[in-house]
C-alpha positions as CSV (number, residue, x, y, z in Angstrom):
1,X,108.5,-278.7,158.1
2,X,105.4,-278.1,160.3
3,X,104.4,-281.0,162.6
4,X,100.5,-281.3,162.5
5,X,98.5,-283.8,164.6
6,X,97.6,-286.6,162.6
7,X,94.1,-286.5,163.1
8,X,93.9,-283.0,161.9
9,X,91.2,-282.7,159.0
10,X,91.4,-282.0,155.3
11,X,90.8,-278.4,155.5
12,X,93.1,-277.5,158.6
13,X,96.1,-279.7,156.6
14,X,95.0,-277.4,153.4
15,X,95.1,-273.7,155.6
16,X,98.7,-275.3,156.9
17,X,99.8,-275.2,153.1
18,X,98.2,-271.9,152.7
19,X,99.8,-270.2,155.3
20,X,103.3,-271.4,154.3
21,X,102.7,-269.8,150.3
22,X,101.6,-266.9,152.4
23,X,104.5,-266.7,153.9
24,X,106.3,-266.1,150.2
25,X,104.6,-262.6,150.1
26,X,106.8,-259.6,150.7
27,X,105.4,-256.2,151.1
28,X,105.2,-254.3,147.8
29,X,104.3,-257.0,145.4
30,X,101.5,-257.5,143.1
31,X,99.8,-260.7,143.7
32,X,97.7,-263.6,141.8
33,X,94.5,-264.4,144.0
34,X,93.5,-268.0,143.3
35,X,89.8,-269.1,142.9
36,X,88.2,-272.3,145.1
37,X,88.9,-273.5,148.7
38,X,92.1,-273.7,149.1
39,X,92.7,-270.0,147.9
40,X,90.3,-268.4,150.4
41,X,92.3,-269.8,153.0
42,X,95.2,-267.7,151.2
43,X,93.2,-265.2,151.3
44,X,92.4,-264.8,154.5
45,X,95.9,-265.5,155.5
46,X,97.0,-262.7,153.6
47,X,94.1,-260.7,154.9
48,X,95.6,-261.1,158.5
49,X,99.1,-260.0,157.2
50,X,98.3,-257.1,155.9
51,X,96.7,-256.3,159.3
52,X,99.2,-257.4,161.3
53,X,102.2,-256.4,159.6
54,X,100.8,-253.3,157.5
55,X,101.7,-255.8,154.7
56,X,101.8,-253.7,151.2
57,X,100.1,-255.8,148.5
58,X,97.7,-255.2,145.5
59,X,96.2,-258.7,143.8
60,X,94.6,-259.5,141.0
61,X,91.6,-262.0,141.2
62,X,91.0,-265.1,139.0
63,X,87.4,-264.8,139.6
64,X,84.5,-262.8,140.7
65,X,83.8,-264.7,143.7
66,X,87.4,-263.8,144.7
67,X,87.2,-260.5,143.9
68,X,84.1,-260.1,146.1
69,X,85.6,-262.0,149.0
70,X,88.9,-259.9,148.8
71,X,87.1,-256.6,149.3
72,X,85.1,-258.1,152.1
73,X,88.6,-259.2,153.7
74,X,90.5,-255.3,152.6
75,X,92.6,-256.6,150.5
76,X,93.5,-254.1,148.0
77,X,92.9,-255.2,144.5
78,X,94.0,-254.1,140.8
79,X,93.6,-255.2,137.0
80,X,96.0,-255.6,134.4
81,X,95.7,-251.9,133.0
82,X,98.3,-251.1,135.8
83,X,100.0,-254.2,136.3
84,X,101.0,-256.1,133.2
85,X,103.5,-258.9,135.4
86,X,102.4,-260.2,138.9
87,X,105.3,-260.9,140.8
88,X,103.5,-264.5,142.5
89,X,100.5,-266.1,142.2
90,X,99.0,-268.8,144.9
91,X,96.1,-270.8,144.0
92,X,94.6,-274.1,144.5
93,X,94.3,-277.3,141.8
94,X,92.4,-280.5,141.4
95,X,95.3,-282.7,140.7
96,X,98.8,-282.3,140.6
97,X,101.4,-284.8,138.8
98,X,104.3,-285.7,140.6
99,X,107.7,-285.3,139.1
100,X,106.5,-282.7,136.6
101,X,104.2,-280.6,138.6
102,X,101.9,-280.3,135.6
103,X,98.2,-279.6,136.6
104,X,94.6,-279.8,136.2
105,X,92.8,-276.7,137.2
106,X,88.7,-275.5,136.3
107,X,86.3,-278.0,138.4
108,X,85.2,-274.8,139.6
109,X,85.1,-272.7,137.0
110,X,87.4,-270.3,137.0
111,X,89.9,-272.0,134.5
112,X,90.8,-269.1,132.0
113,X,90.6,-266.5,134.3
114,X,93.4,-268.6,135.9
115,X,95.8,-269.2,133.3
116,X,95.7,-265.6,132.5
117,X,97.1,-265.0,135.5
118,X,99.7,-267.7,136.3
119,X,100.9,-266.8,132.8
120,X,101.7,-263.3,134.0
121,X,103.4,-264.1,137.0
122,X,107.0,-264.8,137.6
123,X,106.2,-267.1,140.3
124,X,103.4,-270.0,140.9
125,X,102.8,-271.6,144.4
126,X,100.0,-274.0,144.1
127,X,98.3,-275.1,147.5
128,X,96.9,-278.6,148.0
129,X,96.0,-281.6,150.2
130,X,97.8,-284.4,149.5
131,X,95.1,-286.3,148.0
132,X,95.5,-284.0,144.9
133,X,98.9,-285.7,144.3
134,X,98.7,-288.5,141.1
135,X,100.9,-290.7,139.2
136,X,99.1,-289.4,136.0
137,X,97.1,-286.6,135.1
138,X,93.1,-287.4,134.3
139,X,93.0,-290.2,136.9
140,X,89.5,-290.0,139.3
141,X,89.4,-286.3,137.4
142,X,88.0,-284.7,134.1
143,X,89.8,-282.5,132.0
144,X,87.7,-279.3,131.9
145,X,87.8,-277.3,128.7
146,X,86.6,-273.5,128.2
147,X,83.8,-273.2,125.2
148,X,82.2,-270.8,123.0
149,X,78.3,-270.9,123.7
150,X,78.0,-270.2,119.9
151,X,77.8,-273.9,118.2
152,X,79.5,-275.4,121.2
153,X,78.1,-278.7,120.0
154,X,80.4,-278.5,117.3
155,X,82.8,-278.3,119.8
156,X,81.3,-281.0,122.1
157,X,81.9,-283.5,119.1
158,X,85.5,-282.4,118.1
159,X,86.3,-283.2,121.5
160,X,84.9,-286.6,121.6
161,X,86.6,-287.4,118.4
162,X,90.2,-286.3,120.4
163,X,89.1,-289.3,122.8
164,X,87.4,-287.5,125.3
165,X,84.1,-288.1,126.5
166,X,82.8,-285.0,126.7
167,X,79.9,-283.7,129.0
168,X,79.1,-280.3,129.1
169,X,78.6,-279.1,132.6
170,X,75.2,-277.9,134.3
171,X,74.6,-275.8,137.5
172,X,71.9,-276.9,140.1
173,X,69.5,-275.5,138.1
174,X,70.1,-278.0,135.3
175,X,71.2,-275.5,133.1
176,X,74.4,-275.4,131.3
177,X,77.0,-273.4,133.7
178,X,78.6,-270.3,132.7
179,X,81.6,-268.7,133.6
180,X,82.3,-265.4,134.3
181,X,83.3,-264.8,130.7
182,X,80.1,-265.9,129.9
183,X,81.6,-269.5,128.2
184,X,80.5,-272.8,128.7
185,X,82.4,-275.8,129.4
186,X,83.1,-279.0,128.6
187,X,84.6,-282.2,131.5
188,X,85.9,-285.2,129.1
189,X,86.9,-287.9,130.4
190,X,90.2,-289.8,128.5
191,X,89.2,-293.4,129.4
192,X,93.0,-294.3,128.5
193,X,94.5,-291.2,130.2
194,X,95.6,-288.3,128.9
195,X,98.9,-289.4,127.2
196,X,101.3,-286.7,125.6
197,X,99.4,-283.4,127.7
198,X,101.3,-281.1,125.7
199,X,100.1,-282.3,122.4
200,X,96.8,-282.8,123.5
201,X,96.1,-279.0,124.8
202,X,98.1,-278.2,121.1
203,X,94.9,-280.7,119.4
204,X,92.4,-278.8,121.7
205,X,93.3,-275.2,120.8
206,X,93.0,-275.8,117.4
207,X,89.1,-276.9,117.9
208,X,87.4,-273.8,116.6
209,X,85.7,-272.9,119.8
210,X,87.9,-274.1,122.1
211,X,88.9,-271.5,124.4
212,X,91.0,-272.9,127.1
213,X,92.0,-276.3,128.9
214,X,92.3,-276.8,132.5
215,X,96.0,-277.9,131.9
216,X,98.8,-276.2,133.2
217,X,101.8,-277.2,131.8
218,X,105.2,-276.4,133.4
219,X,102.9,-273.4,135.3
220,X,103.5,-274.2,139.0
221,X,106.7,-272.8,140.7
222,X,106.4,-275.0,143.7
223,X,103.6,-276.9,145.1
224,X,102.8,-276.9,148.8
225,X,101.0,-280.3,150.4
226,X,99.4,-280.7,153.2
227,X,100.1,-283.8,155.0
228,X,99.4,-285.4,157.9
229,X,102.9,-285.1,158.8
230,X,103.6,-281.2,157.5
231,X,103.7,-278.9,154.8
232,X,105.9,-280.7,152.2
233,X,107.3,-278.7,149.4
234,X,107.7,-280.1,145.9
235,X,109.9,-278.6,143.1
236,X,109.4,-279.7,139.4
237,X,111.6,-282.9,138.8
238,X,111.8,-284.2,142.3
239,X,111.3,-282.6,146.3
């Protein structure tokens, strides 16, 4: 375990996670690239690799923003139409359950694009601070959900009617956000939690319009927390 200073910030105990999932990558695979903070400091970690060690990678992006910062950093990317498995993915989440490493994922946007590619890979290492850590999914977060722009208030009240209080979210323009697959989406809010998460992303999907939820659901291989103490490793169903 590594042995930060206590007083080290948020972000430095985050790149200490991000440099141990780094240290997963061996030469020759086909990588996941996560999308958010917590994945560009993978990123550049990997970046450093590759120049350091002539580290032989290829990665897939979850995101455009990734895919643009990738190429800025040389890291050499690749689609699906040659790779159809990725051998390990590293990305970031908004919360992380203990005991089942179940997560929510999308606050930035990237949510599909995300589960696309953790379902393709063999291996998930999800990077976090430990403030991410929670008894119970949808505590101090909202569920984001992936919507068709066609009749997506259809959607909106399907989603209410599950519990949730739905909101659909705006950019700093004010108007609604879009990701890059051009879809809305919605953050509810369970004000009683989330409950049973497998049977509510089953109630979700079958919401004509509903494209994706932001839970991943026995997803994550390991996750990696930075504490103020070290990088602590969890494994589903205990440390």
């Amino acid at each position: 375990m590594t042995g930060p200073d206590a007083a080290l910030g948020l972000a430095e105990l985050k790149r200490l996670a991000a440099v141990a999932a780094v240290g997963e990558v061996e030469s020759g695979m086909v990588l996941g690239l996560g999308s958010g903070s917590t994945a560009k400091l993978a990123l550049e970690e990997l970046a450093a690799r590759i120049a350091r060690e002539r580290l032989r990678i290829v990665g897939i992006p979850t995101s455009e923003n990734t895919a643009m910062l990738a190429r800025s950093l040389g890291i050499p990317l690749t689609s699906f139409a040659e790779h159809r498995e990725i051998d390990l993915t590293i990305d970031g989440a908004d919360q992380v359950e203990l005991g089942s490493l179940n997560l929510i994922k999308g606050l930035g946007g990237a949510l599909l694009r995300e589960k696309i590619v953790a379902a393709a890979s063999r291996r998930m290492l999800v990077v976090i601070d430990e403030g991410k850590l929670v008894d119970r999914l949808g505590s101090h977060t909202p569920l984001p959900v992936e919507i068709a722009t066609f009749g997506w208030q259809t959607v909106h009240d399907r989603l209410a009617a599950l519990g949730g209080a739905a909101v659909l979210r705006t950019g700093r323009d004010g108007q609604a956000f879009q990701t890059d697959g051009g879809n809305f989406i919605a953050d509810c809010t369970f004000a009683s939690g989330l409950g049973d998460v497998e049977s509510l992303q089953r109630s979700i999907r079958e919401i004509a319009g509903a494209i994706e939820t932001g839970l991943f659901v026995g997803m994550a291989t390991q996750v990696l927390v930075g504490t103020a103490t070290g990088v602590e490793i969890l494994e589903r169903g205990g440390h």
